[in-house]
C-alpha positions in Angstrom: -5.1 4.7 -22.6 -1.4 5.9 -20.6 -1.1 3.8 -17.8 2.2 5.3 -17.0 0.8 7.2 -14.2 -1.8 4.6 -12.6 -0.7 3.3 -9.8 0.6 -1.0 -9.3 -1.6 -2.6 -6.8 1.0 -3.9 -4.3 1.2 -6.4 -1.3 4.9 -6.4 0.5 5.8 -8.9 -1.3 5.0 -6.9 -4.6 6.6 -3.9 -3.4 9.7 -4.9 -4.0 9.5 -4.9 -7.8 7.7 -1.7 -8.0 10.4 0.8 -6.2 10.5 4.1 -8.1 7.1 3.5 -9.2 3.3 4.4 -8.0 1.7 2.0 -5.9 -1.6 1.7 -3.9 -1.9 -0.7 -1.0 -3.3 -1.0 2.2 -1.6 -1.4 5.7 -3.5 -1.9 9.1 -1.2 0.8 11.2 0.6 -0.3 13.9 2.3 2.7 15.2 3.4 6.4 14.7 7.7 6.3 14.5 7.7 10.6 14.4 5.5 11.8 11.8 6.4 7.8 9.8 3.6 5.5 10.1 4.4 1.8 10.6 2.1 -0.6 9.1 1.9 -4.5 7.9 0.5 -5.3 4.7 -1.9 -7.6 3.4 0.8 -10.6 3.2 2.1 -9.7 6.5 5.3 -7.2 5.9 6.5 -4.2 7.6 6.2 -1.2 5.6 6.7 2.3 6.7 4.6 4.9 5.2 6.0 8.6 4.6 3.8 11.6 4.4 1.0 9.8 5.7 -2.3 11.5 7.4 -2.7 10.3 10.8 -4.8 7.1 11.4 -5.7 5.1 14.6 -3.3 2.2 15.0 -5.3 -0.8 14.1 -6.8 0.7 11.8 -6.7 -0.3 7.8 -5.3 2.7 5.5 -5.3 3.3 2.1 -2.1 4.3 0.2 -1.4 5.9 -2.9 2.0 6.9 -3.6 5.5 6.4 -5.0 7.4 3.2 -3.5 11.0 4.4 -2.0 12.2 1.1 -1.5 11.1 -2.4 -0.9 9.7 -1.6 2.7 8.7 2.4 2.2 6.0 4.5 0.4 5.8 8.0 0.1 2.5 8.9 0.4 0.3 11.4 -1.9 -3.4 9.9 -0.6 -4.4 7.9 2.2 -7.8 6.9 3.2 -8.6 5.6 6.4 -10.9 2.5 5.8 -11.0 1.9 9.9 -10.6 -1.4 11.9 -13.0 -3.6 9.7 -11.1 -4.9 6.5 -11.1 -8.1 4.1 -7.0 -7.8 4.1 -7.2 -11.8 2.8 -9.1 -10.3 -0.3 -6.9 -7.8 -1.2 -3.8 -9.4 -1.1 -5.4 -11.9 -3.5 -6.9 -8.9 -5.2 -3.0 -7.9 -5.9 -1.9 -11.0 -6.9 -4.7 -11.4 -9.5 -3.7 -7.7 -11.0 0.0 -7.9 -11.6 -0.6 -11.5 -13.3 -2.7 -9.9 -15.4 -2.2 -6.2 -15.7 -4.1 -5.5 -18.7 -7.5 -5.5 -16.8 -6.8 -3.1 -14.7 -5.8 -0.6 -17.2 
């Protein structure tokens, strides 16, 4: 199977190895900077989220997209997964995939 194109799961602390590269996380918004929505990630970073449909703040949001730099993702999909949200077990949920990468081919 080509993995090439599936996308890393990725915390903010993850992020920063996958710039240049698809990514899908989740961020609880915290506010809408012009048409940029700011959110913090499962481990507690500030990432700002490009192209990004628009979603309550508070709420948790699914992102699929290319990562633009260590705090930035350019968004192709987002989901709105509302205000009730196991962040803990997705961040360990990311941890777990990029130690072991072959299972989630």
């Amino acid at each position: 199977m080509d993995a090439s194109s599936l996308p890393a799961f990725a915390n903010g602390e993850i992020l920063k190895t996958l710039v240049r590269q698809r990514v899908r996380t989740v961020v609880q918004v915290q506010r809408n900077d012009g048409g940029v929505l700011v959110g913090q990630s499962t481990d507690g970073h500030q990432l700002a989220i490009r192209g990004a449909m628009d979603v309550p703040v508070s709420h948790f949001m699914e992102v699929f997209g290319t990562a633009e730099s260590d705090q930035s993702i350019c968004a192709e999909v987002c989901t709105d997964f509302g205000n009730n949200f196991d962040a803990e077990s997705f961040n360990g949920l990311c941890k777990f995939a990029n130690k072991v990468k072959e299972l989630f081919l």
